[in-house]
C-alpha positions in Angstrom: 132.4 235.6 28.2 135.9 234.4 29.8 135.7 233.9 32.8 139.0 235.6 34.1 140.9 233.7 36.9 141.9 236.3 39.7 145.8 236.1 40.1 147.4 235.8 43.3 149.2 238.7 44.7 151.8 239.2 47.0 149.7 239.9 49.3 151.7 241.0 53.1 151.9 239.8 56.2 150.0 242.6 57.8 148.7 246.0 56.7 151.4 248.6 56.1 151.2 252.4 56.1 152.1 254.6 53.8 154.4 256.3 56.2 156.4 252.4 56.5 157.2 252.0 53.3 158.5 255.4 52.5 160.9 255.0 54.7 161.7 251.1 53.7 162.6 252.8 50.4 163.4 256.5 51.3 160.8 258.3 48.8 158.5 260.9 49.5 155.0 260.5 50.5 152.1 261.9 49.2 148.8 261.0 50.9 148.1 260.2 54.6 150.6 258.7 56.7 148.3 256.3 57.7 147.0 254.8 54.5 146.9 250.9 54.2 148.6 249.3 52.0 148.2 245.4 52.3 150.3 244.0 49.0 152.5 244.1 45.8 151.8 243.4 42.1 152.7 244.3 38.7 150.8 246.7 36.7 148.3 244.0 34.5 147.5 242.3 37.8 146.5 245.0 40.2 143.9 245.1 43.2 142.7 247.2 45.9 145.3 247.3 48.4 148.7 247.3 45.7 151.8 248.9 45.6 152.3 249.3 41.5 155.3 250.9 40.0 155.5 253.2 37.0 158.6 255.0 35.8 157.4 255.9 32.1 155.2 258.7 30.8 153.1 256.1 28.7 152.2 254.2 31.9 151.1 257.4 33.6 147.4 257.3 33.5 147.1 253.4 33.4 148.8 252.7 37.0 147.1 256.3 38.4 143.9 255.0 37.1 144.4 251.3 38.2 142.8 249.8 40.9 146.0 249.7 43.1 145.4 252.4 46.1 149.0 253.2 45.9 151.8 254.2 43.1 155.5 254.2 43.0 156.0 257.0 40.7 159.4 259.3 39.1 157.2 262.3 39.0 155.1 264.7 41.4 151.7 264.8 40.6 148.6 265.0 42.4 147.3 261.6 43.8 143.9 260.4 42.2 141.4 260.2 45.1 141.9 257.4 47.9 145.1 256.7 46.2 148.5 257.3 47.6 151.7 258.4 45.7 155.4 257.5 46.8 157.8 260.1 44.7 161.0 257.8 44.1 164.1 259.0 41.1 164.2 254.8 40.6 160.8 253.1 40.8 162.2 250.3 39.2 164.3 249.2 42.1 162.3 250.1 44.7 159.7 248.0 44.0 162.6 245.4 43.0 163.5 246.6 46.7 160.4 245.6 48.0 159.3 242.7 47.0 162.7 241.2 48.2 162.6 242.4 50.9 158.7 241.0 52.1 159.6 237.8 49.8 163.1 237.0 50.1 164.8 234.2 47.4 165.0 230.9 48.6 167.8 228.7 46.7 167.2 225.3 45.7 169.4 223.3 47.9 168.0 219.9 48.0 165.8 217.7 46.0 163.0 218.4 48.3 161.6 221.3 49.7 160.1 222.4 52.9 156.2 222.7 53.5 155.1 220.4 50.9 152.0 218.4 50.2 152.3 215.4 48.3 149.1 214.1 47.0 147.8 210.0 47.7 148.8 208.1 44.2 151.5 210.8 43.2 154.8 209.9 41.9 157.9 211.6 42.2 160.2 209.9 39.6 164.3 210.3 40.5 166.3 213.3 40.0 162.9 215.6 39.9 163.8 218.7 42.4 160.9 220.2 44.3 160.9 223.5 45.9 159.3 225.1 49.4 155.4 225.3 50.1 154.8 223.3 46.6 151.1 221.6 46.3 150.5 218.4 44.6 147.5 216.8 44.4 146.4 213.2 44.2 147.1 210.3 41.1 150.0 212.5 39.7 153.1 211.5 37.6 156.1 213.9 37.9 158.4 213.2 35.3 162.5 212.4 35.8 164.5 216.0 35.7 161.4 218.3 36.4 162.0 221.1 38.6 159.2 222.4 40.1 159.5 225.7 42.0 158.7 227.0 45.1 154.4 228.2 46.1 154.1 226.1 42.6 150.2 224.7 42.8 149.2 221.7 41.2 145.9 219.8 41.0 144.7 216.5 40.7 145.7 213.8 37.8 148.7 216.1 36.4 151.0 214.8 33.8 154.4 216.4 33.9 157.0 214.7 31.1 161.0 214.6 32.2 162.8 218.0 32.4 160.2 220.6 32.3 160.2 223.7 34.9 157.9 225.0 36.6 158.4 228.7 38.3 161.2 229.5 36.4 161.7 233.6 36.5 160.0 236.2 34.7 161.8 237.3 31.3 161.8 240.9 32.6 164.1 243.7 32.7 164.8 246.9 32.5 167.4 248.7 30.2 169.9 250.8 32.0 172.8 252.5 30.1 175.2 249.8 31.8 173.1 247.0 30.7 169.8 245.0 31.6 169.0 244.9 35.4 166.8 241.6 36.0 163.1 242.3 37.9 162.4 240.1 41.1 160.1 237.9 40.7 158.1 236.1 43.3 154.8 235.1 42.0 154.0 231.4 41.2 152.5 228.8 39.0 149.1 226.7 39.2 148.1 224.1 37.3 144.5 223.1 37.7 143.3 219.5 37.1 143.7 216.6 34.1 146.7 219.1 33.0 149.5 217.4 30.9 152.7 219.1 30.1 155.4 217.6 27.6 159.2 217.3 28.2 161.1 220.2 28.1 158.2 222.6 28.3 158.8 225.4 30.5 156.1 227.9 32.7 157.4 231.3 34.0 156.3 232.2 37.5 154.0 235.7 37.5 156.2 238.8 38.8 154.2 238.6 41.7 150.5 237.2 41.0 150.2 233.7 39.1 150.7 231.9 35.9 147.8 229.5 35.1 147.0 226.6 33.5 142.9 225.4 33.0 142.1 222.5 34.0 142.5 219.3 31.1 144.9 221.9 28.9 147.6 219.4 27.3 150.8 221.0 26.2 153.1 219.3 23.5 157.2 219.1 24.1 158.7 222.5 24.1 156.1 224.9 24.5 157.0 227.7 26.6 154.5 229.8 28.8 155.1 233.4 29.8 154.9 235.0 33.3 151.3 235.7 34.7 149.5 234.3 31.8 146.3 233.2 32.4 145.6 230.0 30.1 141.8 228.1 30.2 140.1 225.1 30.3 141.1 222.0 27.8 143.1 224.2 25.9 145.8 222.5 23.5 149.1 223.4 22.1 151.5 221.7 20.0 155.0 221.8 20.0 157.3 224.6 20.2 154.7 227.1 20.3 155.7 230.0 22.7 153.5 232.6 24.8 155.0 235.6 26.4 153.4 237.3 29.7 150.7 238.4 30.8 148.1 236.4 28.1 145.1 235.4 28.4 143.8 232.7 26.3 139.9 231.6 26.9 138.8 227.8 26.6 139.3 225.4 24.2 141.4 227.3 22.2 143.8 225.2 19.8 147.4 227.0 18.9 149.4 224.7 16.4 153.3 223.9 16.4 155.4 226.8 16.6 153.0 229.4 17.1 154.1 232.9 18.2 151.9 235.0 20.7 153.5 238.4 22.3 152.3 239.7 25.7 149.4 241.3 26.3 147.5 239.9 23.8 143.7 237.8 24.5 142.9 234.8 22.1 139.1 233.9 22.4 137.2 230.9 23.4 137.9 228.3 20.9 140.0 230.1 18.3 142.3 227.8 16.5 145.7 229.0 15.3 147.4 227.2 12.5 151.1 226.7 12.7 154.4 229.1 12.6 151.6 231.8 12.6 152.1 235.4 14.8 149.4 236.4 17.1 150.4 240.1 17.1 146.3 241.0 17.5 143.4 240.1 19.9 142.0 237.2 18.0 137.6 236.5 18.5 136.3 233.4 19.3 135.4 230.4 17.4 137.2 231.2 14.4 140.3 229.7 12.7 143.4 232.2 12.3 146.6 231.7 10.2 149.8 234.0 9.0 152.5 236.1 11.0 150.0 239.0 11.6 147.4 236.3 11.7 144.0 237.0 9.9 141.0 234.6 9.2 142.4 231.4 7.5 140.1 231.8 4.2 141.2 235.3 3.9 144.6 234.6 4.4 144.5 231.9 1.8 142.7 233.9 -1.1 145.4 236.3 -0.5 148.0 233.6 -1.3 146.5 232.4 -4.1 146.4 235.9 -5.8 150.0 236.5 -5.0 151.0 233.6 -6.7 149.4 235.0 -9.5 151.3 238.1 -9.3 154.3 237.0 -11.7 151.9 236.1 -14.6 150.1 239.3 -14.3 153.2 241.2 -14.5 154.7 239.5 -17.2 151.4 240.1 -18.9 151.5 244.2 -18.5 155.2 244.4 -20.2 
């Protein structure tokens, strides 16, 4: 079984009540004034403790049943026990409200960031830019052009080719009538040990947990790694293959170039996805996947082979 990394949250300074933060955002309380709430985080990453958000009917039951001890909700309805409710007409943007204002942006002004550990061995080759509060352990090469944002986490013997980023923003928004308003995002990276990562690849901070990397995991040029995706342990991908958020993919799994895997999905341990295929189901371990939905490689290519028969069997029934 996976062993699943717990994500970072943004977890506060101190505890807050409930009492605080409805009036930091002006909604409603349900709940007693006094109960604690210690951090932030997105629905997928929840803990005891969270502020989540929900402002759909589908998300309902999963945030009110989550483990978060307090909800951000568009609707009255009675709070689950030991949880807390805040009634807001926009939760949205007053979690967007909140997380900026416990986390506010920091812009990129200089090469090199404050509160940073350099590792004994690393280089920094030129025109790399390095955020606030970044870690980077020992022996590590840090390509020309990579930018590397800030609470970014990065272990020993890493391997990062010219112009990736690291702790680029979520790709996450919500549709308003007057267009797409952007979601905060203040999460970070991590990248574990004996990682290498090609040119140009880029890995999306989580909203407000982490993105992962396992440790020896080798990424190709251009692969791209979605917010708060949780990737294992000697894990390889080839080129241009591209991961939305909030994935998990187990060890030793192997996704060929230009594979395609939408959020929410979980490969198992040592699955191996053939190239230009879609991931658009949970795939098991150990087995070998191929097509756009994928399916069992064998299968997928019997299924081939009796289609190309399909013009002499018609020609046959005229």
């Amino acid at each position: 079984m996976f062993k699943f990394v717990q994500t970072q949250r943004m977890k506060l300074q101190r505890t807050y009540s409930l009492s605080e933060i409805a009036n930091l955002i002006g909604a409603d309380a349900v709940g007693d004034p006094q109960h604690s709430i210690t951090g932030l985080n997105e629905i997928h990453k929840v803990v005891e403790g969270d502020i989540v958000f929900v402002d759909h009917p589908k998300y309902y039951d999963k945030a009110l049943e989550s483990a978060a001890n307090t909800v951000i909700i568009n609707k009255l309805v009675e709070a689950p026990a030991g949880k807390a409710l805040l009634i807001s007409n926009d939760p949205f943007r007053d979690f967007n409200f909140l997380t900026r204002h416990f986390r506010p942006d920091v812009h990129l002004s200089k090469q090199n960031g404050n509160e940073n550990k350099i590792g004994e061995g690393t280089e920094i080759h030129p025109n790399a830019v390095i955020g606030d509060r970044v870690t980077i352990g020992s022996n590590c090469k840090v390509g020309p052009g990579v930018v590397i944002h800030s609470d970014t986490e990065i272990g020993n013997r890493v391997i990062i080719h010219p112009n990736a980023v690291l702790g680029a923003d979520a790709f996450y928004y919500k549709r308003r009538p007057e267009g797409y308003e952007k979601m905060y995002t203040c999460g970070s990276v991590v990248i574990e040990d004996d990682v290498e990562i090609g040119a140009l690849c880029t890995i999306d901070r989580g909203v407000t947990g982490d993105t992962r990397i396992g440790a020896g995991s080798k990424l190709d040029n251009h692969v791209h790694v979605g917010h708060d995706t949780v990737i294992g342990k000697n894990c390889l991908f080839a080129a241009q293959v591209g991961i939305a958020g909030c994935v998990v993919i187990e060890d030793e799994v192997i996704l060929w170039g230009q594979v395609g895997v939408p959020s929410d999905r979980h490969i198992g341990k040592g699955a191996i996805v053939l190239g230009q295929s879609g991931v658009l189901q949970d795939l098991e371990p150990g087995k070998t996947y191929f097509g756009s939905p994928t399916q069992e490689a064998r299968a997928k290519w019997k299924e081939l082979a009796a289609l190309r028969k399909l013009p002499e069997l018609l020609e046959k029934i005229k």
